[in-house]
N, C-alpha and C positions, 0 to 999 in steps of 0.2 A: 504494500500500500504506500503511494507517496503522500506523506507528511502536507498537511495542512500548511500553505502559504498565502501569504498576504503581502501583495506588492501594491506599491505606491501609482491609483492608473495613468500611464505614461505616455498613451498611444492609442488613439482610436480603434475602434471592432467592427472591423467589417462582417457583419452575420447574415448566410445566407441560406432559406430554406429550401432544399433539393426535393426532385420529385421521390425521393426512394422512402416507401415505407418499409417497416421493420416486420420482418416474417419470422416468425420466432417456432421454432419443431415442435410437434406436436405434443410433445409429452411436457414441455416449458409451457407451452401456451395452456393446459389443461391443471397445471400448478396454480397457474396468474389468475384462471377461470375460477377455480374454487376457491383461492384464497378471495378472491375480490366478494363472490355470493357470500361468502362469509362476512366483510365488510361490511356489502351491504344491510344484511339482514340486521347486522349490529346499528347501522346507521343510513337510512332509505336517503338521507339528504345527499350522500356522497355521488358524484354523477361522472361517467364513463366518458371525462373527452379527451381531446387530443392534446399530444403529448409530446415536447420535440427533444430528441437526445441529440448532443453531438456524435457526428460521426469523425471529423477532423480538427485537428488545430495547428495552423501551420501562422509561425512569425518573421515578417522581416523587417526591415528599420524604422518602415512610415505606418504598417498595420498589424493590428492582432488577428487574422483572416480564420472562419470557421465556419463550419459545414454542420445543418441539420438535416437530421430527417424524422417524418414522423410515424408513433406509436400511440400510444392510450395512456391515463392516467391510474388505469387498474396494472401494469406492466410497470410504471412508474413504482405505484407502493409498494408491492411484491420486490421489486429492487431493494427500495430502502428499509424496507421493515422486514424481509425475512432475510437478500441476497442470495449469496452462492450462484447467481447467473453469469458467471465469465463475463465470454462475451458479447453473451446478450444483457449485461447490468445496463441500467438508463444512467445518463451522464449529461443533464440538465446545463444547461447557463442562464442563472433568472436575476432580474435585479431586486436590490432593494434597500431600503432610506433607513440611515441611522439620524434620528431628530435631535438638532443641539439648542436649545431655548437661548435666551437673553441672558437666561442669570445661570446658562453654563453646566444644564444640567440636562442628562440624556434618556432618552424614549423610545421604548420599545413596549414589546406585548407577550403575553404567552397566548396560544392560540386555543378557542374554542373546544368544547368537546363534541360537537357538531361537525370540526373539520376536519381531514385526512390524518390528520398530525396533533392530537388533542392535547396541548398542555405542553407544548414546545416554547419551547422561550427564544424570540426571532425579533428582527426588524421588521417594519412593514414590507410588503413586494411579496411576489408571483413570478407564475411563469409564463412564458412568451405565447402568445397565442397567434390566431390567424387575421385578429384587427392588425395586430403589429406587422404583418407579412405586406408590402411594397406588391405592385403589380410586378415588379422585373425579379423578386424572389427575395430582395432585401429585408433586413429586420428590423423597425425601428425600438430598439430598449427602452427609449426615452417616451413612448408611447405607451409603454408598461408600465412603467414606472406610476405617468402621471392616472393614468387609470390606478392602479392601487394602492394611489394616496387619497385620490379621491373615494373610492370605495369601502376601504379599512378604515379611513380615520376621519373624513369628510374634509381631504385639505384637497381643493376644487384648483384646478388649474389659473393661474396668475391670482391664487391667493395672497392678499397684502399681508399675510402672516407670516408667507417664506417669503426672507431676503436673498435667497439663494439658495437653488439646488444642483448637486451637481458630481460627476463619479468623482470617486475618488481613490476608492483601492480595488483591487480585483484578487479574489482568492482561488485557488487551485489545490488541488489534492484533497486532503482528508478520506474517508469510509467510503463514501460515494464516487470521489470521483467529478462531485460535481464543480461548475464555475459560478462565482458569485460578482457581480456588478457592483460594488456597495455605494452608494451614494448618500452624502451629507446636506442635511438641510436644514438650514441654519434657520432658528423663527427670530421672530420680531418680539417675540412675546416671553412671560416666563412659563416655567414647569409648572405653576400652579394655573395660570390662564387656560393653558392648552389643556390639561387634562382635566378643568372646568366646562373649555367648549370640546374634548372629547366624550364628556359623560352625557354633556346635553346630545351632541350628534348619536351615540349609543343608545339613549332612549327615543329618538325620531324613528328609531331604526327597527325599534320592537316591537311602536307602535303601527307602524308599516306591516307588522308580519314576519318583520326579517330578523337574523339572528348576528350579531356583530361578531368579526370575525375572529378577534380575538375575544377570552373572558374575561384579563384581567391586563391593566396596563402600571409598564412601571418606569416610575420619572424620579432616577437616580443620580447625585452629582459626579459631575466629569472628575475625577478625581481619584489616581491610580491604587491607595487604598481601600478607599469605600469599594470600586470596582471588584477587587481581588477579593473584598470580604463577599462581596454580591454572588461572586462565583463561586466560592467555597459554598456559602449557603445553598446554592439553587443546583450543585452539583449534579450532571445526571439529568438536567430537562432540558439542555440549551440544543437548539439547532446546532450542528458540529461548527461553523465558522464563528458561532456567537463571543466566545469566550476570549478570541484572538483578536477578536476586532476590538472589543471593548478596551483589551487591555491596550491595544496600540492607540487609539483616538486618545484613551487617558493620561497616555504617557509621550502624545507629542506635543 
């Protein structure tokens, strides 16, 4: 397994989604089958769609250049939550926003028991789907992005709340295999305003019918002790790139 890294993003990504979907033998495919009806039965909200793994990643001086093609999201969890698929593991690139307030203090969520991943400790963001796919095959990240800040935490596109967002590290390796996009978005506001107007946006959201996507949000100061003690405590629930990233925003 290569070792979790976290580099400084230095070089734009050219992503592009290829016609090839993933055919997976029959006896694979009937694993992903029965673990997924299991899923579901545990949880009917969970829903079957499409899923892009990397196929390539090739770098030269001016791009980070990478190849998808697509699969399912039942092929996806079976990856992450049982493994042992060689070469058929899913190997995602998704972005997503670590929130730094005014008074320097940082934002994240553990996720839902509603969703794939119940009680995962993440930043906001998702995975790349087929709004994001360009007519010529391109991916725009940044389209993601802004879709699951507005959808997880109601922060709406040209909010006067961020004064900036924008990548800033890109992680590789860990369990999975997967790549993360991490982007910084710096508010206007402090930790207590935001996760004032994120409680009010969380009850608009239930009143609707719907279920917010995470269950519990936490606004921690940037601060390389409190961080290490945060970790030590929540040991065991963090999405795998959570722990490194934390420590490095807090200690630069």
């Amino acid at each position: 397994m290569e070792p979790i890294q976290i580099r400084s993003f230095d070089k734009p990504l050219d992503i592009r989604l290829t016609d090839q979907k993933i055919v997976l033998p029959s006896e694979v495919q009937t694993k992903i089958d029965q673990h997924w009806q299991g899923l579901v039965k545990a949880n009917p909200r969970l829903s079957r769609g499409e899923v892009f793994t990397v196929t390539s990643v090739d770098e030269d001086e001016n791009y980070i250049h990478i190849k998808l093609a697509e699969t399912d999201y039942a092929h996806y969890l079976y990856s992450r939550q049982i493994g042992e698929l060689g070469e058929y593991t899913v190997r995602i690139i998704h972005p997503a926003a670590l929130l730094i307030t005014s008074d320097n203090m940082l934002i994240f969520g553990a996720m839902g028991a509603h969703t794939g991943i119940p009680g995962i400790i993440q930043c906001c963001g998702g995975g790349l789907d087929r709004e994001a796919v360009t007519s010529d095959g391109a991916v725009d990240v940044d389209h993601t992005m802004h879709a699951e800040l507005e959808e997880e935490l109601g922060i709406e596109p040209n909010d006067t709340r961020v004064k900036s967002l924008q990548p800033t590290y890109l992680k590789f390796g860990g369990p999975t295999g997967k790549m993360t996009l991490v982007y910084t978005a710096k508010l206007s506001v402090t930790g207590k305003q935001f996760m004032d107007d994120y409680s009010t946006f969380a009850e608009s959201l239930k009143k609707a019918g719907e279920l917010p996507e995470f269950d519990k949000m936490f606004c921690i100061q940037n601060d390389a002790a409190v961080v290490d003690s945060f970790i030590v405590e929540h040991e065991g629930a963090f999405n795998e790139f959570m722990p490194i990233l934390l420590q490095t925003v807090s200690r630069s």
